[in-house]
Steps between C-alpha positions, in 0.01 A plus 500: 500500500843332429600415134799270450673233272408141537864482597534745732196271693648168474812658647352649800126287530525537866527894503192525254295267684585700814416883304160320379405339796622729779506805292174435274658581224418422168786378261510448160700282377654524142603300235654538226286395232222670717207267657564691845446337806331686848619424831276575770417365847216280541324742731523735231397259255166388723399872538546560107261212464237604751510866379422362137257256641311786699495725193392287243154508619378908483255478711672349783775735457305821492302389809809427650658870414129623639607315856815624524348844439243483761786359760677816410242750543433325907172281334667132603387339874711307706371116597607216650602204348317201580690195624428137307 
């Protein structure tokens, strides 16, 4: 995570877009009389919203965590996709 002045930003836009998008970092963006601003790539953005969208719903997340666990411990079979 990158913090920096609003100036600083508008100065080199380019470079920050490049360290969030190529980089994934995160940068904050500050301002003077505060009300930050976050940079961050859309891919990074998109998986921030799926992960919240996956955990707001407990059940679905726990038997999620209970799949990943079984995968782990050798329990998961291998198939074939079918074609459309």
């Amino acid at each position: 995570m990158i913090a920096t002045t609003y100036s600083s930003v508008r100065q080199n836009f380019k470079e920050y877009c490049d360290k969030a998008t190529i980089d994934y970092e995160t940068i904050i963006i500050t301002r003077a009389r505060g009300d930050n601003v976050v940079m961050m790539s859309e891919a990074e953005y998109n998986n921030l919203l799926e992960n919240l969208y996956v955990r707001r719903n407990p059940k679905q997340y726990n038997e999620l965590l209970q799949s990943i666990e079984q995968l782990k411990q050798g329990k998961g079979q291998k198939r074939e996709l079918l074609d459309e």
